[in-house]
BATILO-858106 format. One record per residue (C-alpha): x, y, z; residue number from 0; chain; residue in three letters. Coordinates in steps of 0.5 Angstrom, whole numbers, plus 2048, in hexadecimal, padded with zeros to 3 digits. Example, Ala and Ser with C-alpha at 12.3 -4.5 7.8 and 13.67 -1.06 7.14 Angstrom:
BEGIN
     X     Y     Z    nr   kette   rest
   819   7F7   810     0       A    ALA
   81B   7FE   80E     1       A    SER
***
This chain:
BEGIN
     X     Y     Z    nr   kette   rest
   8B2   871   8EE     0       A    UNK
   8AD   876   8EC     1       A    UNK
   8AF   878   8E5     2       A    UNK
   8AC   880   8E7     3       A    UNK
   8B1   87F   8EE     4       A    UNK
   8AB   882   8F1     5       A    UNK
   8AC   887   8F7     6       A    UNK
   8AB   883   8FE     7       A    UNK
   8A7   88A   901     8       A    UNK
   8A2   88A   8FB     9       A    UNK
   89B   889   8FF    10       A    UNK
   894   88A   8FA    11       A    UNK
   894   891   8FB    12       A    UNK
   89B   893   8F8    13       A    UNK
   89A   88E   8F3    14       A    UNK
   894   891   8F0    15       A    UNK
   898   897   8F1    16       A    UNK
   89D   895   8ED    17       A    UNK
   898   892   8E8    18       A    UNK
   896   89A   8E7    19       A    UNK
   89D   89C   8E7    20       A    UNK
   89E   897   8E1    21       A    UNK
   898   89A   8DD    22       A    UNK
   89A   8A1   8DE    23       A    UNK
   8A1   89F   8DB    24       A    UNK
   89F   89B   8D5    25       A    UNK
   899   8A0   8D4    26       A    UNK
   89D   8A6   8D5    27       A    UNK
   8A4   8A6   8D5    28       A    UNK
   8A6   8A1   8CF    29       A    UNK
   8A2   8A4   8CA    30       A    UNK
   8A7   8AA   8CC    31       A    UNK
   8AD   8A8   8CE    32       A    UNK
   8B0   8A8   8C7    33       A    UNK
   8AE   8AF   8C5    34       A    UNK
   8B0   8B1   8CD    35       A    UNK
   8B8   8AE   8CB    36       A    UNK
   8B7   8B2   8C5    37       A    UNK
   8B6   8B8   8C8    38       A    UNK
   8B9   8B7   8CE    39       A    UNK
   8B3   8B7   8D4    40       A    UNK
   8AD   8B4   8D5    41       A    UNK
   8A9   8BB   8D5    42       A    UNK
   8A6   8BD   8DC    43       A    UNK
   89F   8BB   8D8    44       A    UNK
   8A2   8B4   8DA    45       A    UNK
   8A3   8B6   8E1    46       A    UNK
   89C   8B9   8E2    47       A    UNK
   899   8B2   8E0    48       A    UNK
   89E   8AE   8E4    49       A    UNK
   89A   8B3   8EA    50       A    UNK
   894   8B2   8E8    51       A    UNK
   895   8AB   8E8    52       A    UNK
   897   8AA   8EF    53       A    UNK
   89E   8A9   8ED    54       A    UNK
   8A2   8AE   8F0    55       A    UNK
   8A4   8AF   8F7    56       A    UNK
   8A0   8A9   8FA    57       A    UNK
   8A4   8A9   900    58       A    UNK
   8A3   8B0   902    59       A    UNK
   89C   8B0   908    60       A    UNK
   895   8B2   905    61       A    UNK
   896   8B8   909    62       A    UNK
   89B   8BB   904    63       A    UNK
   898   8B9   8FE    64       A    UNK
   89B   8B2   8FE    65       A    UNK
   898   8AB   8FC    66       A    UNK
   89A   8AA   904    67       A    UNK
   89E   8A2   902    68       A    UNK
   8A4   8A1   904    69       A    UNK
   8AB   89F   901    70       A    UNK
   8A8   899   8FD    71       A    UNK
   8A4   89D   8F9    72       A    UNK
   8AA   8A1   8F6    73       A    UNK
   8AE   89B   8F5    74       A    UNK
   8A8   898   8F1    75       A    UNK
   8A8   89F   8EC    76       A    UNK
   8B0   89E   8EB    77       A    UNK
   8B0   897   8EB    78       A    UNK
   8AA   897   8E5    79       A    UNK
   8AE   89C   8E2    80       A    UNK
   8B4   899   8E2    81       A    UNK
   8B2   892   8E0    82       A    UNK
   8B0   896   8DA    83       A    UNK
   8B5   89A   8D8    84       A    UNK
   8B2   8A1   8DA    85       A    UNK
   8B7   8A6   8DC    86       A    UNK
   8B3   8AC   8DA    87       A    UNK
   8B1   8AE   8DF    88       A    UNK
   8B4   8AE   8E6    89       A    UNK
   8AF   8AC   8EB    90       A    UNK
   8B4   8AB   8F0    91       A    UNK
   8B7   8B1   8F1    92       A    UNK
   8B1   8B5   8F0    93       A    UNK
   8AF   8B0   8F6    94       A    UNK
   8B6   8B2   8F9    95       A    UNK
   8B5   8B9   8FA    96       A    UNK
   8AE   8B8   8FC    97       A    UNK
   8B1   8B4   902    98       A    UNK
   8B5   8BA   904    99       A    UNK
   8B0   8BF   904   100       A    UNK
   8AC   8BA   908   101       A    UNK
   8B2   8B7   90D   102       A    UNK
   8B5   8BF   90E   103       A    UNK
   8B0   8C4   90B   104       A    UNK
   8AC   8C9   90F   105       A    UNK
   8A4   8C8   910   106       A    UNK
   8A3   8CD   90B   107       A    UNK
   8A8   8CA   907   108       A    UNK
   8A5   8C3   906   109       A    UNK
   89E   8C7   905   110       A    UNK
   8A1   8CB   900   111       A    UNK
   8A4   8C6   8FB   112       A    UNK
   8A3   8BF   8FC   113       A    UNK
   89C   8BE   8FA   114       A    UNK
   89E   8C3   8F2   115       A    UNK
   8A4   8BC   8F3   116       A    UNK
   89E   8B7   8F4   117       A    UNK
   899   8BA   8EE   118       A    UNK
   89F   8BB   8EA   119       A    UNK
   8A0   8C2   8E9   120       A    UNK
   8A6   8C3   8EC   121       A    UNK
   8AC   8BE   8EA   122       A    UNK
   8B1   8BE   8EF   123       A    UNK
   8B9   8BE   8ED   124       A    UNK
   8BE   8BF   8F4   125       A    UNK
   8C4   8C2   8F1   126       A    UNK
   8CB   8C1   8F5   127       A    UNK
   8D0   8BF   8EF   128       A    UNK
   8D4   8C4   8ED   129       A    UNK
   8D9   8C4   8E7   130       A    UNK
   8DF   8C4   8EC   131       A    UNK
   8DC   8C0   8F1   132       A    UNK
   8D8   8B9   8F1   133       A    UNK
   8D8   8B4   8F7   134       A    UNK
   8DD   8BA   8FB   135       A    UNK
   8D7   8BE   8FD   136       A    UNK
   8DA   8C2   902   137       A    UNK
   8DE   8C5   8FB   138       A    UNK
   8D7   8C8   8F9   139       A    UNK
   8D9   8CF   8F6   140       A    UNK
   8D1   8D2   8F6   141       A    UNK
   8D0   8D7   8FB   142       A    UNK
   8CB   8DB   8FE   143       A    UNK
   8CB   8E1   902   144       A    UNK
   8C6   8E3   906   145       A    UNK
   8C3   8EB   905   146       A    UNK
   8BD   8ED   909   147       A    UNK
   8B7   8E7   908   148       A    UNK
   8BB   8E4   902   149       A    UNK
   8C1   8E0   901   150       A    UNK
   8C4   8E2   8FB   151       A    UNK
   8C6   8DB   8F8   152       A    UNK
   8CD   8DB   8F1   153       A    UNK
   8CF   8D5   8EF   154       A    UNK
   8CF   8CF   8E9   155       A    UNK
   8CD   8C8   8EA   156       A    UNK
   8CD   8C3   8E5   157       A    UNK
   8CB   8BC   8E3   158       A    UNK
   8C4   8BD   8E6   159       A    UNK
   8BF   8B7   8E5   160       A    UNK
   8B8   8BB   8E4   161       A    UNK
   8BC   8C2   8E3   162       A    UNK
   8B9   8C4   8DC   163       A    UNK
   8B2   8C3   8DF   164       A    UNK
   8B2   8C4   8E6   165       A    UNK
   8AD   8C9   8E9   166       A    UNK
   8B0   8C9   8F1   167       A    UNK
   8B8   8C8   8F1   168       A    UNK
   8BB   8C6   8F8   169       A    UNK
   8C2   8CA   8F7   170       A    UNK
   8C7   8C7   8FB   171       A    UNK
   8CC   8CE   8FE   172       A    UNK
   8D0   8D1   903   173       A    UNK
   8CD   8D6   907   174       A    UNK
   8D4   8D7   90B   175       A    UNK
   8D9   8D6   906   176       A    UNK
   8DE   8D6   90D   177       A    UNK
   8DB   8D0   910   178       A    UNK
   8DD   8CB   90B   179       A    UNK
   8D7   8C5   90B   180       A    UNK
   8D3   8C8   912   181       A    UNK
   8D3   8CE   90D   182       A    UNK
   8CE   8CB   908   183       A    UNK
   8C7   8CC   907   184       A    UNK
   8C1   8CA   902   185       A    UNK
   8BD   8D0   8FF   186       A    UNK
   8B6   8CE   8FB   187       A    UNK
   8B7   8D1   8F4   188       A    UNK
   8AF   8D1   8F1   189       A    UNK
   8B2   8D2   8E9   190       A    UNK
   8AC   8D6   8E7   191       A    UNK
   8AD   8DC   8E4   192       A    UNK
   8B3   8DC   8E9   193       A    UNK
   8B8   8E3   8E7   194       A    UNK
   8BF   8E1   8E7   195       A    UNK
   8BE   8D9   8E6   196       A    UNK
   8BF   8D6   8E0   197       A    UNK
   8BF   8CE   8DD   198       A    UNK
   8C6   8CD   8D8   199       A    UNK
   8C5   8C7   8D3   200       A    UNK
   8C2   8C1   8D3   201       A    UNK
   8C9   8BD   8D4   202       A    UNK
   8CA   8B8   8CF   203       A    UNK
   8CB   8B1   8D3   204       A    UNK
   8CD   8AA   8D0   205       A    UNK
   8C6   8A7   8D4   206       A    UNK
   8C1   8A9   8D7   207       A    UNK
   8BE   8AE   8D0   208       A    UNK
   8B8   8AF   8D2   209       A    UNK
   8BA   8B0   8D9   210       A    UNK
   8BB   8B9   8DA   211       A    UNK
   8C2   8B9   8DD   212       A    UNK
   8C4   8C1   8DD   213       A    UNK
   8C8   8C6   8DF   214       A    UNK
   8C5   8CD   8E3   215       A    UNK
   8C8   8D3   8E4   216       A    UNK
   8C6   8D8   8EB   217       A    UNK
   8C8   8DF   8EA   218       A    UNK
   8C5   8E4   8F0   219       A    UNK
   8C0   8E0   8F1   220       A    UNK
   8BC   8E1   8F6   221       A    UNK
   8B8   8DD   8FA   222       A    UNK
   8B5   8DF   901   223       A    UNK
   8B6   8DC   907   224       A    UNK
   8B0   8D8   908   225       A    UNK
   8B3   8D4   902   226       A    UNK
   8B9   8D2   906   227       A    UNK
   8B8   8CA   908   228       A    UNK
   8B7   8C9   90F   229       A    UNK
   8B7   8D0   910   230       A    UNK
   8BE   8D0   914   231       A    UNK
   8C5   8D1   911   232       A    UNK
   8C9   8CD   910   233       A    UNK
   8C5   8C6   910   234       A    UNK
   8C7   8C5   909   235       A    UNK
   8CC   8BF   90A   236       A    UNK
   8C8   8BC   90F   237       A    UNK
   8C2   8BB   90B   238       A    UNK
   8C6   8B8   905   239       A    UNK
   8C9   8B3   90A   240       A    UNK
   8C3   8B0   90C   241       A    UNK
   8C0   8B0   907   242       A    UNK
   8C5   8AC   903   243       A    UNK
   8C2   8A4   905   244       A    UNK
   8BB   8A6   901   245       A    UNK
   8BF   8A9   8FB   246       A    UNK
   8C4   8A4   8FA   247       A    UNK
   8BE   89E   8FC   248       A    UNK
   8BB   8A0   8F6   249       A    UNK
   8C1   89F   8F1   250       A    UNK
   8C1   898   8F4   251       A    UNK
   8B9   898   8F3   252       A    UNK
   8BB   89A   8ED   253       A    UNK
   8C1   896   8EA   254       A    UNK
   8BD   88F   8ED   255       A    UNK
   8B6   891   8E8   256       A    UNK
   8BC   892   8E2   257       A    UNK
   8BF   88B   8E3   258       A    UNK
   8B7   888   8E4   259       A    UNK
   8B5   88C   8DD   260       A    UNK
   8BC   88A   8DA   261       A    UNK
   8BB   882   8DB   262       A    UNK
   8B4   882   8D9   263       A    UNK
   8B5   885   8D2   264       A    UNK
   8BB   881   8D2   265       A    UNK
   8B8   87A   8D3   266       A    UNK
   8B2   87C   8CD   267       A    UNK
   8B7   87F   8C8   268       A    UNK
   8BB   878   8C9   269       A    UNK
   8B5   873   8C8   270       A    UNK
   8B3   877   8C2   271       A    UNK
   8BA   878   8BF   272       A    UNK
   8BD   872   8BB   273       A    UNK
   8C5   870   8B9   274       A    UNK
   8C7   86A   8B5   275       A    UNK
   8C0   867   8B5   276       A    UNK
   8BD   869   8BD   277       A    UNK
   8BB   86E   8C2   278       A    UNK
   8C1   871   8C5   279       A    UNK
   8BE   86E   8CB   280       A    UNK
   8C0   867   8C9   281       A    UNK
   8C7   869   8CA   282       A    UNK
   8CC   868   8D0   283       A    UNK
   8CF   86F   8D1   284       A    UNK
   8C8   872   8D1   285       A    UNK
   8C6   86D   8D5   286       A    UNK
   8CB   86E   8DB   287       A    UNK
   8CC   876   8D9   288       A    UNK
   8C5   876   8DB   289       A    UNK
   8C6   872   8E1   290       A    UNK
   8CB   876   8E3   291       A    UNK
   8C6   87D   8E3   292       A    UNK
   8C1   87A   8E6   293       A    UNK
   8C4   878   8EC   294       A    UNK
   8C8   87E   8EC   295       A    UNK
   8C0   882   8EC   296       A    UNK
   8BE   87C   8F2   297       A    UNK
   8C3   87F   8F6   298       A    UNK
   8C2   886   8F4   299       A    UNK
   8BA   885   8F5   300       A    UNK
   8BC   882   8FD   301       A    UNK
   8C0   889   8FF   302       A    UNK
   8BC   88E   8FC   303       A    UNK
   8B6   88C   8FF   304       A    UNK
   8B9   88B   905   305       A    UNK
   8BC   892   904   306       A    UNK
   8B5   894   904   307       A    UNK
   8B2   891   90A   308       A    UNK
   8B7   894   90D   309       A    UNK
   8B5   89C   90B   310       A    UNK
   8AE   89B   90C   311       A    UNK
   8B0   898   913   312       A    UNK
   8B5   89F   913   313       A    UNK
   8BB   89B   914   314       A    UNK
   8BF   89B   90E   315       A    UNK
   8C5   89E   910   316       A    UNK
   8CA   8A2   909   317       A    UNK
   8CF   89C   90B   318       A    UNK
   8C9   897   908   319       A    UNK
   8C6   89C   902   320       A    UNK
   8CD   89D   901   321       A    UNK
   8CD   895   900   322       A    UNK
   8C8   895   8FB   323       A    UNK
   8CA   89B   8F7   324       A    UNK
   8D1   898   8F6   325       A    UNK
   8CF   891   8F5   326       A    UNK
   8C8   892   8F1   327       A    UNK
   8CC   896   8EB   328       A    UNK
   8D1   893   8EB   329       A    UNK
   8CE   88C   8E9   330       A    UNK
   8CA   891   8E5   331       A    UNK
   8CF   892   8E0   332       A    UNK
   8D1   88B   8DF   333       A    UNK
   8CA   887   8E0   334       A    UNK
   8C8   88C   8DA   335       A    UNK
   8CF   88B   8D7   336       A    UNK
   8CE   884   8D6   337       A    UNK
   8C7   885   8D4   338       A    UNK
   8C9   889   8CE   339       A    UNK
   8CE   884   8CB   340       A    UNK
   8C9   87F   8CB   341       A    UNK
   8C4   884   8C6   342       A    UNK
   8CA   884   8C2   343       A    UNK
   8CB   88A   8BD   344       A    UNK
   8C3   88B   8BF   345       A    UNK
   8C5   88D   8C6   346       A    UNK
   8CA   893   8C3   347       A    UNK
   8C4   895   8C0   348       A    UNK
   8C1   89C   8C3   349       A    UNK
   8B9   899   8C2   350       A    UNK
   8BB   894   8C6   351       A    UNK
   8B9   894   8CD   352       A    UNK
   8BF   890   8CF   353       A    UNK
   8C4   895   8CB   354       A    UNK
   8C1   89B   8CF   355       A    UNK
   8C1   898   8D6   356       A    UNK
   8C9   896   8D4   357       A    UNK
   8CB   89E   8D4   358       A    UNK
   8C5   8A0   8D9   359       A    UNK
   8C8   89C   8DE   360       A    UNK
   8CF   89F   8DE   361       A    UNK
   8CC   8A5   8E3   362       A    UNK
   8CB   8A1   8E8   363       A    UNK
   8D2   89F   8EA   364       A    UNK
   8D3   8A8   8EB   365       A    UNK
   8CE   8AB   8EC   366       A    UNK
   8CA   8AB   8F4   367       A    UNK
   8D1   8AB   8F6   368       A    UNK
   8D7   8A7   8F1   369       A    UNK
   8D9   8A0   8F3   370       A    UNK
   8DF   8A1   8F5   371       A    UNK
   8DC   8A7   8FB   372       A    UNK
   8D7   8A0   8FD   373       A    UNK
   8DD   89B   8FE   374       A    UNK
   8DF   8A1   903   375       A    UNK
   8D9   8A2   907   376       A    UNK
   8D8   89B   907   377       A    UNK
   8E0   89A   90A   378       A    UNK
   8DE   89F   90F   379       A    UNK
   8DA   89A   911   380       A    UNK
   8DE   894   913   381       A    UNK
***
């Protein structure tokens, strides 16, 4: 068994590439991630670096700025990320919102945003939850009314991944409040300087400090017809749904290089650490705990690469990503549970990279759409 659990998709060329993601992140985001955690962000100077380093947007074609890879490409960002226990910054959902410009946006649209995405100098948020409405989508209240050339757009969002420092925000909205999910659209909101539109407070999470959770608030916002995605009403709730298999493959992406970063810090902080005259290595439980974890993350390793090769082929189907995100968090929480109790009080210890992970992990199982909504889907199925 490979100690790394190295991705069977990992050619020479995304090895190297992983290899200048891995020094980006020890160059310039580790040396930073505790004042972000502080603060609450990683600032968009972080993000302007990660563009100018390739990071961003990597699967997105040349010709609208991107590095032109495939899925491979982002799934080795999140999995360096995740194996290191940086959250600070939300590459997926920044990758996320690039998709549906490219799979949904008008021409002008994808020229217009997608290469500032690239470099970094516009973060991208898609703000759909509300505070009374979470995985029920067609509960949305935010509501835009058209007037002339401009939909004038009211609302409250919240729990909103990148929203403090978003500079292109999709806002997920009724068009037509009377024709229930065929009623929904998504408007373009460019945040700069934009009347009417505000950025509440950095919501205090119990994980993911570093990582800009907000709440953003739309009074009369205008926004001009040509900043409606896709540039038909109506679309909104389609183009959710069929980007759903890329988000939640990405949790999966993401739980899977959490549970590889655990093990191994696990494994050298029991060889070093000593009880009763040995390393706690020595010891029969840590021995079969850890056998236990590792083959959990074998089998993990086998479906979320599997997975993968599935959405470069374009067959991977919401029921499969549904799999992966339930079934990745899941064993998340308790592969980095088990890691944890075996650091002992070390591991309850914020400046340990396992203590993090325990309360960072939590999200996954509801965030992407909550567990229980992924058994639906996966129900549906059978």
């Amino acid at each position: 068994m490979s100690i790394y659990f190295t991705p069977r998709w990992l050619d020479e060329e995304l090895s190297m590439f992983r290899e200048s993601v891995g020094r980006f992140l020890e160059a310039e985001v580790i040396p930073k991630d505790e004042e972000a955690r502080k603060r609450g962000h990683i600032g968009h100077e972080l993000w302007r670096k990660a563009g100018e380093m390739g990071v961003l947007c990597t699967d997105i074609p040349e010709e609208y700025g991107g590095a032109g890879g495939d899925f491979r490409h982002e799934a080795v960002v999140a999995d360096e990320m995740g194996r290191r226990g940086l959250t600070g910054m939300n590459h997926s959902v920044h990758s996320i919102v690039a998709h549906y410009f490219l799979n949904h946006g008008t021409d002008e649209q994808k020229q217009k945003y997608l290469p500032r995405m690239a470099r970094g100098e516009l973060v991208g948020a898609i703000a759909m939850t509300e505070p009374g409405a979470g995985s029920d989508l067609q509960g949305i209240h935010a509501h835009a009314k058209k007037d002339g050339e401009n939909y004038v757009l009211n609302g409250s969002k919240t729990f909103i991944s990148n929203g403090y420092l978003a500079g292109v925000v999709l806002v997920v909205a009724k068009t037509d409040t009377s024709l229930g999910a065929k009623g929904m659209s998504i408007l373009i909101v460019e945040t700069e300087s934009k009347k009417g539109y505000q950025v509440g407070r950095v919501l205090d999470k119990i994980g993911l400090k570093a990582q800009d959770t907000a709440e953003l608030f739309f009074e009369d916002v205008r926004v001009h017809e040509s900043d409606l995605l896709g540039g038909v009403e109506g679309r909104g709730f389609f183009q959710l749904m069929s980007d759903l298999p890329y988000e939640r493959l990405f949790i999966g992406v993401g739980a899977q290089a959490a549970m590889e970063g655990a093990y191994h810090a696990t494994l050298d902080f029991v060889r070093e650490r000593t009880a009763f005259g040995k390393p706690i290595a020595d010891f029969q439980n840590t021995k079969f705990k850890l056998a236990e974890v590792a083959t959990t993350i074998k089998v993990g390793r086998a479906f979320v690469d599997e997975c993968i090769e599935d959405m470069l082929a374009g067959k991977l189907d919401t029921t499969k990503a549904s799999m992966s995100k339930l079934w990745g968090s899941e064993n998340q929480c308790r592969v980095i549970d088990e890691c944890l109790q075996l650091f002992g009080g070390y591991g309850y210890m914020n400046e340990y990279m396992i203590g993090r992970m325990y309360t960072d992990a939590r999200i996954q199982r509801i965030y992407g759409g909550t567990n229980e909504i992924m058994k639906e889907v996966i129900s549906r199925s059978m």
